[in-house]
C-alpha positions in Angstrom: 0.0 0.0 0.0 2.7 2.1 1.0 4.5 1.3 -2.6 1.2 1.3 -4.7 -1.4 2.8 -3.0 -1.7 6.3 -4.9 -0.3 7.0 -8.4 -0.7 10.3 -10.1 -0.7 9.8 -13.6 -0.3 12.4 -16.0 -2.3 12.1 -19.1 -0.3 12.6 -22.3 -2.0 13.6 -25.7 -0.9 13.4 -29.3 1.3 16.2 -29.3 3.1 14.6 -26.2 2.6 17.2 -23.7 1.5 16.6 -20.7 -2.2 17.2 -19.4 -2.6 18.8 -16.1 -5.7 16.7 -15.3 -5.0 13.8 -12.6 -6.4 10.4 -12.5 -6.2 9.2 -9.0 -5.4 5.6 -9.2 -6.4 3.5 -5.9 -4.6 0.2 -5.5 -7.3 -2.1 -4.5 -4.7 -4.7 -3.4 -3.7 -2.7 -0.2 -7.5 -3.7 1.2 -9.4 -6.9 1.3 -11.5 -7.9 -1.2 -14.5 -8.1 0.2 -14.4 -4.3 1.4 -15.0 -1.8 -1.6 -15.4 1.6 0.5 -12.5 3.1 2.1 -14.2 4.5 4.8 -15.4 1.0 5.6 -12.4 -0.4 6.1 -11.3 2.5 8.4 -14.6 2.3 10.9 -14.2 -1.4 10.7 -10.2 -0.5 11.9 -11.2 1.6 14.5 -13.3 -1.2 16.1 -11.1 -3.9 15.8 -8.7 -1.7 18.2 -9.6 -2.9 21.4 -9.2 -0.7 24.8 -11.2 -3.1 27.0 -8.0 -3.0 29.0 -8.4 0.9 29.2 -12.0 0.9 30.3 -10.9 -1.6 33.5 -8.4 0.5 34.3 -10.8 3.9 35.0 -10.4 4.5 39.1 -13.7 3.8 41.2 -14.2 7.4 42.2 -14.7 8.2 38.6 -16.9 5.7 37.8 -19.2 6.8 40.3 -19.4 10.4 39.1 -20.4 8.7 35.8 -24.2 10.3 35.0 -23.9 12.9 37.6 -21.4 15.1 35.2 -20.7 15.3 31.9 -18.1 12.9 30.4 -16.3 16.4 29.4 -15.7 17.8 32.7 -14.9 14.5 34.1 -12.2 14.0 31.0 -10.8 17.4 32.2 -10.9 16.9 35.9 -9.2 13.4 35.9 -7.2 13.2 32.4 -9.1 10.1 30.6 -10.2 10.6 27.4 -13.9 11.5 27.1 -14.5 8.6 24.5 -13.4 5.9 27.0 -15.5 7.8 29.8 -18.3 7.6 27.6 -17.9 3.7 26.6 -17.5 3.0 30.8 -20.5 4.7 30.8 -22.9 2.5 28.2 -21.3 -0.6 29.3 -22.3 0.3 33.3 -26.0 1.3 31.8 -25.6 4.9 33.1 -27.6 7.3 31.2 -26.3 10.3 29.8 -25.7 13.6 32.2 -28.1 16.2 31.8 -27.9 19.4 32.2 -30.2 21.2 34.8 -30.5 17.3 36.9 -28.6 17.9 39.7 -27.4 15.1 42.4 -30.5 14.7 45.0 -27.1 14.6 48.0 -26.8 18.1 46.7 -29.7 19.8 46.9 -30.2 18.7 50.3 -27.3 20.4 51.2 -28.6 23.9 49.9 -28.8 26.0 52.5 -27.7 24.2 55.4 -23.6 25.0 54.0 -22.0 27.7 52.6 -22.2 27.5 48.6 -18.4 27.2 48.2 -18.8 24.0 50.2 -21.3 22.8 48.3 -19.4 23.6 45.0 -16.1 21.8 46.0 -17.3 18.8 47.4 -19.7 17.8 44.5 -17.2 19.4 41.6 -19.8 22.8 40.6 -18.6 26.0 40.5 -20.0 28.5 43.0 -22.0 30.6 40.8 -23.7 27.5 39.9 -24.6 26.3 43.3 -25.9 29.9 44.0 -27.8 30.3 41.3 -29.4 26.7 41.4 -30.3 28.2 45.6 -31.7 30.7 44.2 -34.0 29.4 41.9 -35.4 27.0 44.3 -35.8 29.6 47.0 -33.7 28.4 49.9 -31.9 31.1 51.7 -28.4 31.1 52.0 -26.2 29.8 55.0 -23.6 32.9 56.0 -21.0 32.3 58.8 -21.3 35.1 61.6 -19.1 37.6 60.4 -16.6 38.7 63.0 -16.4 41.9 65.0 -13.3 44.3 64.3 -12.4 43.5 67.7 -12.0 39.7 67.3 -9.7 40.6 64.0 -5.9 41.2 65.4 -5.0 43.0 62.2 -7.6 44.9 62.1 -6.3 49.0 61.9 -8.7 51.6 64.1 -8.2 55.0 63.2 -6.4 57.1 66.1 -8.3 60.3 67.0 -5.4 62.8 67.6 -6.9 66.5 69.1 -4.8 69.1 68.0 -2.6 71.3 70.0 -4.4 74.5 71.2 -1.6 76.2 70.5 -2.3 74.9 66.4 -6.1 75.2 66.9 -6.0 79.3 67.7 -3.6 79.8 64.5 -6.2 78.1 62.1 -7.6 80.7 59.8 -4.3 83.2 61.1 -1.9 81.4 59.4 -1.8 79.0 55.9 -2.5 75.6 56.6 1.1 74.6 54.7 2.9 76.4 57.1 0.8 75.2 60.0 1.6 71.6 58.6 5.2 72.1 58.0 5.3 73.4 62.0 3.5 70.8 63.8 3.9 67.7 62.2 0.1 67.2 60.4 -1.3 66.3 56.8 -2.5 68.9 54.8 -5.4 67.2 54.4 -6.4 66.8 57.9 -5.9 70.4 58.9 -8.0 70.9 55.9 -10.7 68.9 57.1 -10.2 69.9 61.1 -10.5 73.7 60.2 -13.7 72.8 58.3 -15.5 71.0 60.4 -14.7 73.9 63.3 -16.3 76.5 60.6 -12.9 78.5 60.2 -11.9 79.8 56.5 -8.7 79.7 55.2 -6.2 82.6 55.4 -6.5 84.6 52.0 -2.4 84.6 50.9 -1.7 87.4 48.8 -0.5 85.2 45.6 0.3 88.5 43.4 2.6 91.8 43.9 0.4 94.8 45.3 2.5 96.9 42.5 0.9 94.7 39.7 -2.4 94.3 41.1 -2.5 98.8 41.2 -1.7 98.7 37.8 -4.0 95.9 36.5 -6.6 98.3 34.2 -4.6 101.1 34.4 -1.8 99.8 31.7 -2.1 97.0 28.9 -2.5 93.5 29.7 0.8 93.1 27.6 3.4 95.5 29.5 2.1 93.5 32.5 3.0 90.1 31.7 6.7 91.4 30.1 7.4 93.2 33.3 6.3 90.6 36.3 6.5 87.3 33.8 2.7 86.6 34.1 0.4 85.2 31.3 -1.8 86.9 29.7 -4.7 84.6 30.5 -3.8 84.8 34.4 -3.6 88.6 34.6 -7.1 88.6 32.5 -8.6 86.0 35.0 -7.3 87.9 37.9 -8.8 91.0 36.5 -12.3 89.8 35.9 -12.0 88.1 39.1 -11.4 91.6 41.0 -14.0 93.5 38.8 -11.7 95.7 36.7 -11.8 96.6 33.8 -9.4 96.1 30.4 -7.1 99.0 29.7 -8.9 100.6 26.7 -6.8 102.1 23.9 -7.8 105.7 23.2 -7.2 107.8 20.7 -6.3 111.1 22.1 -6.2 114.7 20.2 -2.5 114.2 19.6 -2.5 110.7 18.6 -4.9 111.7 15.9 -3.3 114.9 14.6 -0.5 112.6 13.4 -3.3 110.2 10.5 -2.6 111.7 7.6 0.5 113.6 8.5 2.7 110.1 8.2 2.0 106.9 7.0 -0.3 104.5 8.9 2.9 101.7 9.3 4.5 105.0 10.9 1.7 105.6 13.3 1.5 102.5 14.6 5.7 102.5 15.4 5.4 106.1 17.3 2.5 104.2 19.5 5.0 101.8 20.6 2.6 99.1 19.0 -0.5 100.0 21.0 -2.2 99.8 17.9 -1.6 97.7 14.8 -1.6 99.5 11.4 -4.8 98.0 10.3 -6.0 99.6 13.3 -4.6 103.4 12.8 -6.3 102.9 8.8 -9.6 102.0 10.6 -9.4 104.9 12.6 -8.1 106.9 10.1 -11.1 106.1 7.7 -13.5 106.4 9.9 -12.8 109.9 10.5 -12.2 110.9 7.1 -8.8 111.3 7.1 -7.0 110.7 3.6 -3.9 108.2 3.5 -0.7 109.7 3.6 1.5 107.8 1.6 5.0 109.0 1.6 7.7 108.8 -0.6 7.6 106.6 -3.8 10.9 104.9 -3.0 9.2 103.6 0.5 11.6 105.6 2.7 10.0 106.9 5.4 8.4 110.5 5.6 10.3 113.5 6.9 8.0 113.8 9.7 8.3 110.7 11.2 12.2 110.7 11.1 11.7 113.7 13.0 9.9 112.5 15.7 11.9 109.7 16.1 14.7 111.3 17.0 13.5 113.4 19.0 12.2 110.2 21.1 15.6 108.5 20.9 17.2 111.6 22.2 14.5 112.0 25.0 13.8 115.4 24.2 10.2 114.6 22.8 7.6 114.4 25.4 5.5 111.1 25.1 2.4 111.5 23.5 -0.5 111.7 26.0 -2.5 108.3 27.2 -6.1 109.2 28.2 -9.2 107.4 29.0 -12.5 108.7 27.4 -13.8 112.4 28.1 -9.7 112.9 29.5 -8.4 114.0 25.6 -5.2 115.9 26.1 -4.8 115.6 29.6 -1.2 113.7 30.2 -1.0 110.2 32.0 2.0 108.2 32.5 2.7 105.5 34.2 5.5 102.9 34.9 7.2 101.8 31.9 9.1 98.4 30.9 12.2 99.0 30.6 14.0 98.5 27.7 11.3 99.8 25.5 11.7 103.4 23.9 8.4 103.1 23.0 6.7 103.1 26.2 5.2 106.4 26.2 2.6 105.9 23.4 1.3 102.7 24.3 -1.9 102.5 25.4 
């Protein structure tokens, strides 16, 4: 069979090339005569294999969970093959498990043990036994749960009273430093001042110089000059009710549309305003554009009054808040900027 019992033999036609269609070829001589289907001759194999020796060999505890589990879980539980479980099975006359038939030794026990117990001892798992308790109504068996005192383990939670000497600074001083001092959490000063009705101490978090000049200058010159955002000075300043530092245009500042270029405006302001700005302005109040010389150099004017801010001999042009036009404000500048003057 081994020698002869498949051939592939390639068909050859006139031309002699060779066909790809296969004639399988069975040897017939490999099986015995009387047996014309293969698959015959292989059942027929398979039961002329004899593991009676197998079956005798299957250990008494086994055999007597035959019927009351499935052949699967007791092939998994005690290694035997669930085929020879299943032939020890029909040759005892045990019918076949079912599922939902429990043993009648365990459903006496329901209730009277704990379902774990129940579980290991006849092989279920526990969210079987409880739910088969369950659906027959019996109540389930709890031990008596034991008191914290009868636990060794167990951890009580201390009740430490603060020092009077901590309890009259609560509120006075911050709760970090109070922490830091005496030895307690953060949280539990927290808590202890809370529950005794006493508000924390307000810290001041920001310079008393910045704070006097939040509204009074731009957002902007603040956060170069102390190194805060511009989102946290905005929050702080809606917080504390004031207002935005608006940019005005004051008599002076708009004498100069017209009389210079708009990109030349917006550099004398110390970039207060953007140049789209000064043209808006500009337009609004009819001014015409001033544009300067054809070559792009800048206008005679302007030159002017830039040196005469670089030499500090130009007084800044005025920074006044509405219904104050022409009256002179300054206030502290950042350094380093020339500028500083005009900005709004």
């Amino acid at each position: 069979m081994a020698e002869r019992g498949m051939q592939l033999l390639f068909l050859v036609d006139a031309t002699g090339k060779k066909n790809h269609r296969l004639k399988r070829v069975l040897n017939r001589d490999a099986f015995p005569k009387e047996l014309t289907n293969k698959k015959r001759f292989m059942s027929e194999r398979a039961q002329r294999k004899s593991n009676s020796h197998k079956l005798n060999e299957i250990p008494e505890a086994v055999i007597l969970q035959l019927g009351k589990r499935s052949d699967r879980d007791l092939s998994v539980e005690c290694g035997i093959s669930a085929y020879f479980l299943k032939q020890k099975r029909l040759a005892l006359g045990i019918d076949q498990f079912k599922r939902g038939v429990y043993p009648e030794e365990m459903v006496q026990l329901l209730g009277k043990v704990t379902d774990r117990e129940v579980g290991e001892q006849f092989g279920y798992h526990i969210a079987t036994v409880c739910a088969l308790r369950k659906k027959m109504g019996i109540a389930s068996t709890v031990k008596p749960a034991t008191t914290p005192t009868q636990t060794p383990n167990a951890k009580k939670r201390e009740i430490v009273k603060l020092p009077q000497e901590l309890v009259s600074q609560l509120g006075v001083r911050s709760d970090q430093d109070l922490s830091t001092e005496f030895g307690f959490t953060l949280h539990y000063l927290k808590k202890e001042r809370k529950a005794r009705g006493i508000s924390s101490v307000n810290v001041p978090k920001y310079p008393e110089e910045m704070l006097s000049l939040l509204g009074k200058v731009a957002d902007r010159d603040l956060v170069a000059r102390f190194g805060y955002s511009s989102t946290t000075l905005s929050i702080l300043r809606k917080k504390l009710g004031i207002k935005r530092h608006h940019k005005v245009w004051t008599a002076e500042r708009i004498a100069l549309l017209g009389k210079i270029k708009d990109s030349e405006v917006a550099a004398l302001l110390g970039g207060a305003f953007t140049k789209g700005s000064v043209g808006q302005c500009r337009r609004s109040l009819g001014i015409p554009i001033c544009r300067g010389p054809r070559n792009g150099a800048p206008t005679a004017l302007f030159l002017s009054l830039s040196r005469g801010l670089t030499s500090g001999k130009m007084e800044a042009l005025p920074s006044a808040q509405p219904g104050e036009t022409g009256q002179l404000t300054q206030f502290p500048l950042v350094p380093g900027s020339e500028a500083n003057s005009f900005q709004a």
